[in-house]
N, C-alpha and C positions, 0 to 999 in steps of 0.2 A: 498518199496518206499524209506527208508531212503537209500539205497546202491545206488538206481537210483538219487537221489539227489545229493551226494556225489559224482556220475559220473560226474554230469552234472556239478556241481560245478568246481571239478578238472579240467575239459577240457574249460571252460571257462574260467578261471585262465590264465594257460599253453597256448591258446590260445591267450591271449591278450598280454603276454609276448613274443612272437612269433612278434607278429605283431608288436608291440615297437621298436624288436631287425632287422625286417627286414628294418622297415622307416631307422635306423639308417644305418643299412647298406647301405641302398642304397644312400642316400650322401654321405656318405665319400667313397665307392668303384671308383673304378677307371674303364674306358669304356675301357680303352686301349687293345690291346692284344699282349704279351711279346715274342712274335712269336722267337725262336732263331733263331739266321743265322747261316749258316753254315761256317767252318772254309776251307776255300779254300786248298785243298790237304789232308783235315782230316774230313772230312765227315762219316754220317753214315745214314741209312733211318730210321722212324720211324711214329710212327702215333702218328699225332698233331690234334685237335681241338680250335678254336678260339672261336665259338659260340655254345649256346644249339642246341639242335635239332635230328633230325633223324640221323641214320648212314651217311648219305650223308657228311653231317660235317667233319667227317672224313677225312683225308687228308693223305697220305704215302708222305713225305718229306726228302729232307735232313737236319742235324742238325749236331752240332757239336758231334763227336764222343770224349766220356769222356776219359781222360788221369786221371788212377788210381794216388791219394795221397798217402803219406808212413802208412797209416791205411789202404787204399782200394785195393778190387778185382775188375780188370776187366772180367767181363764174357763174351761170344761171344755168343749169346742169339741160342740154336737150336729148343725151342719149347716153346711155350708159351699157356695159355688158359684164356677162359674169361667166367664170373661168373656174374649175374645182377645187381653187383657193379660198372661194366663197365659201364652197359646203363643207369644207374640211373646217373652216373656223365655226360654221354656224353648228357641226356637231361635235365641236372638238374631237374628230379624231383622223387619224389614227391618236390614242392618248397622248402620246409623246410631243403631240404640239400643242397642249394644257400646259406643258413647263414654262412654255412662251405666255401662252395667249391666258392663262387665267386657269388654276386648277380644276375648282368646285366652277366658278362662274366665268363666262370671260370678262376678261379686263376692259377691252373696248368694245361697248354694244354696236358701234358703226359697221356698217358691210361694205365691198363694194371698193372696186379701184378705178375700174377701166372707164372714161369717160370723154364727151365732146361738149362745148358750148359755147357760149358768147360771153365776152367779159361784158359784167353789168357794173364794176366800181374799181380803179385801183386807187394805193394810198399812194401818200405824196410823195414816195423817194422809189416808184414805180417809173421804170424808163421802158421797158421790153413792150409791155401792152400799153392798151387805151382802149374805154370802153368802145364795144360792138366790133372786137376783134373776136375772130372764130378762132378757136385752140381746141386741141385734143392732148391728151396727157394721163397721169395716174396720181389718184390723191386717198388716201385712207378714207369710209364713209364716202365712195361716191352714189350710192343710193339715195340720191337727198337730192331737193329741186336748188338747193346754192350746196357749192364750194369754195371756202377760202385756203388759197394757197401761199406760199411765202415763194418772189419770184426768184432768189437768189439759189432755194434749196429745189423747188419742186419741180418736175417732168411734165411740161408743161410747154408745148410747141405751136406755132400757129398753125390748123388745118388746113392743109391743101383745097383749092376751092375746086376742085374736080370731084369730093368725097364728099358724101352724105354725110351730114351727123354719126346717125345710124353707123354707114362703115367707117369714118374715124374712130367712133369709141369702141370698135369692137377689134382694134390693134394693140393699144400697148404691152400689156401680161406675155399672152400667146406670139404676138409678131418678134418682141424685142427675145421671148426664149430662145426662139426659132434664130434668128440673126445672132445672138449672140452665141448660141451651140454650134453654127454652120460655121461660125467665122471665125470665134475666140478659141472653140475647142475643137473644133474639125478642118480648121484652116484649109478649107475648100477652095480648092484651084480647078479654074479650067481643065473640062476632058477627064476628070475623076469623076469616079462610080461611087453614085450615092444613093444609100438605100432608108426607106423613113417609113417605119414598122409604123403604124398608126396618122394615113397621109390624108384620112376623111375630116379629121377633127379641127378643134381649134389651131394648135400647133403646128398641125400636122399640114393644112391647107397653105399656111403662110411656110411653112419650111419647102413645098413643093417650089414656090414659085421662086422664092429667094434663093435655093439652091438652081434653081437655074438661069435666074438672073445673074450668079458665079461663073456662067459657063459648064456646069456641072452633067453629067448622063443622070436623069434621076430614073429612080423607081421609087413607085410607093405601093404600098400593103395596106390592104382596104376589103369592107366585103361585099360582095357582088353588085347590091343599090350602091353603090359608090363607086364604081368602078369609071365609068363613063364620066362623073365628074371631077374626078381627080385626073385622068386623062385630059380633061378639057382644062386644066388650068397648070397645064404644062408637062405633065411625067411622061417621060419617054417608054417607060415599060410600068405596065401596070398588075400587079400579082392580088388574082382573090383570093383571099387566105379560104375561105370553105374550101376550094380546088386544091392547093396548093400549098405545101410549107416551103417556104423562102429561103427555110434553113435547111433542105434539103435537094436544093437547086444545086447548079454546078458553077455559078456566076459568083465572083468573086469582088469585096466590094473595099473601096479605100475608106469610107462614114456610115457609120450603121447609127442613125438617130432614132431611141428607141423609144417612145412615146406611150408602150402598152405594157412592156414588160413580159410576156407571155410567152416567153422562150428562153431557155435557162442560160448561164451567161456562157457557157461552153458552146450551146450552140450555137450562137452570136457570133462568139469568136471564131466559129470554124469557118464562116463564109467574109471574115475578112480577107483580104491583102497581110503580108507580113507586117508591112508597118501602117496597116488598118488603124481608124480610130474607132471604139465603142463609146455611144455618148448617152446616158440614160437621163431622158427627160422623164417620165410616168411612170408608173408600174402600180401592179397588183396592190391593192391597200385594206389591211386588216385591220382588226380593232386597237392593235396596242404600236406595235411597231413600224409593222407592213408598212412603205418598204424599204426600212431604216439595215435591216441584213442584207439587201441582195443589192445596196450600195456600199456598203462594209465589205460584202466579200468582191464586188467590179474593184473597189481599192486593193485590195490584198491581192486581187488575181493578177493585176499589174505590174506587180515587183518579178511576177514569174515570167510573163509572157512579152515578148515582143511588141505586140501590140499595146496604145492607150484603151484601157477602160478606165470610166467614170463617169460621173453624176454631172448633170448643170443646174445651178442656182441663176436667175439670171437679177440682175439688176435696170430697173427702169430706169435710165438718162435723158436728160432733153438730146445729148447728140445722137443716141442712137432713134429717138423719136426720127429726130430732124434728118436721118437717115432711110428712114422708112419712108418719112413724108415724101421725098425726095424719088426714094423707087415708085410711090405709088402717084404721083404725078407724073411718072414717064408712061405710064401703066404696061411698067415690069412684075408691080403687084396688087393685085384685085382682093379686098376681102370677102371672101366668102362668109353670108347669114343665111343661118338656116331658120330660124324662127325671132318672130317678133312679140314680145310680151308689151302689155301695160305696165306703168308704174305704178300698180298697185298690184299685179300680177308677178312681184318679184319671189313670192314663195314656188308659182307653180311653174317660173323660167327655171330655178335651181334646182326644184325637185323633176323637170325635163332634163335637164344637164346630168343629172345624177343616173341616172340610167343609160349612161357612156354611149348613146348613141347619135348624138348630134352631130351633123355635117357642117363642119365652119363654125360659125359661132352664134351664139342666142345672146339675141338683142334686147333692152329697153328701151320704148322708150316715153318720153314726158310729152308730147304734144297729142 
């Protein structure tokens, strides 16, 4: 009772504070929308949004095409991919990330992170690249046939020349989660038992392989059309949640990476190891909050319990890029695509995405 208290407490708080910071925002935001124009003889296309909403919103436009600064690369974008980072911002929600991205409108109409290409110009105090080098990386607005980056700040690595377009740009979001959850907060050792609630998806296929390129025993949780493929790209045991709850098995696990959410955080806890780690990448998403409480309360449940629970945010680096590049040049890790869109079919790749059933990841691409 007192830990249920303490929930309630906390999200009442957190909640009210929420509601304060959204009143304020919304008089002072601006209705306007910053729509760029295009530069008459120097255009480029790209996908813009004005308002929340469905795919529809979406719009393939012209914009002005970036002219690189004496710091920047320009890239000539040939594939790109998208992650439920995409649709969360293309319909603002859950609401609570309108505090960030714009209340009434969003602030930056650009979509789009995950990308590969050839550098088509750098400026003059560029040392790293030179045009017709192939890189993959992450840049705000990577839906757009150029991207200009700054090389000292952005995530921005040369491609391994073993990888497609296609599967470099469909790593950095999903791969760099997956590695930094396994690593920074599941500190995965050799011969430890690691389980990955959601092992068909984007996350979930790169967390297979990386945890075993660790050394790691994995299992992953998948349903039934997936079964066979997540088997084939490394998992030692493979559980179909139709058959089976995982959380009522007898297997005890040191990393429960939880990708879906869809299993309350006690039962989670209960097929840890004593000093098990809970690590919650995804979960269940409503219209307001979802699932800003059920990381509120893996926080608070951790002051009681032996075990770590919590949340991962992950952060895109060139070194952890240049990490990856590295395992998937040994081919320790394959990315898995499950669909191929055009660049002009970016509304009906997200609203694919959006119906949680994608194996691996959905592709763009520009040629």
């Amino acid at each position: 009772m007192k830990l249920k208290r303490i929930l309630g407490w906390s999200a009442g708080v957190i909640l009210l504070a929420l509601v304060v910071a959204a009143l304020a925002a919304y008089f002072t935001s601006s209705n306007t929308c910053d729509r760029p124009a295009a530069v008459p003889g120097h255009p480029m296309k790209a996908i813009v949004y004005c308002d929340y909403g469905s795919p529809d919103v979406l719009k393939l436009e012209d914009v002005e095409k970036p002219t690189p600064g004496d710091d920047q690369v320009l890239i000539k974008v040939r594939a790109a991919s998208v992650n439920p980072y995409d649709w969360h911002l293309m319909r603002g929600m859950p609401y609570i990330v309108r505090l960030q991205a714009g209340l009434r409108k969003p602030k930056v109409i650009r979509l789009g992170v995950d990308f590969a290409g050839k550098v088509e110009a750098v400026g003059r105090n560029v040392t790293r690249f030179k045009p017709g080098d192939e890189v993959f990386g992450g840049s705000t607005g990577a839906f757009a046939e150029y991207v200009a980056v700054r090389e000292d700040r952005a995530a921005v690595v040369p491609k391994p020349p073993n990888l497609s377009f296609e599967q470099a740009a469909s790593v950095p979001i999903a791969a760099i989660t997956a590695l930094q959850a396994l690593r920074n907060r599941g500190k995965v050792q050799p011969a430890q038992k690691v389980l990955i609630n959601g092992a068909s998806g984007g996350v979930g296929t790169f967390a297979v392989q990386i945890a075993k390129s660790f050394g790691a025993e994995v299992t992953g949780v998948c349903s039934t059309r997936n079964v066979e493929m997540v088997r084939s790209i490394g998992a030692d045991h493979v559980i179909d949640y139709t058959k089976e709850d995982f959380t009522k098995g007898g297997q005890r696990y040191d990393v429960l990476l939880d990708n879906v959410g869809n299993r309350s955080l006690s039962e989670c806890r209960s097929v840890l190891n004593p000093q098990g780690k809970y690590i919650m990448i995804g979960g269940e998403s409503g219209r307001w909050l979802d699932p800003l409480p059920r990381m509120i309360a893996a926080r608070v449940m951790a002051r009681f319990v032996r075990q770590e629970m919590g949340m991962m945010l992950a952060h895109v680096t060139k070194e952890d890029l240049t990490t990856l590049g590295d395992l998937m040049q040994s081919g320790k890790v394959t990315p898995v695509i499950d669909r191929r869109y055009k660049f002009s079919e970016v509304p009906a790749a997200i609203r694919y995405l959006e119906q949680g059933h994608a194996r691996g990841k959905v592709v763009i691409t520009f040629e």
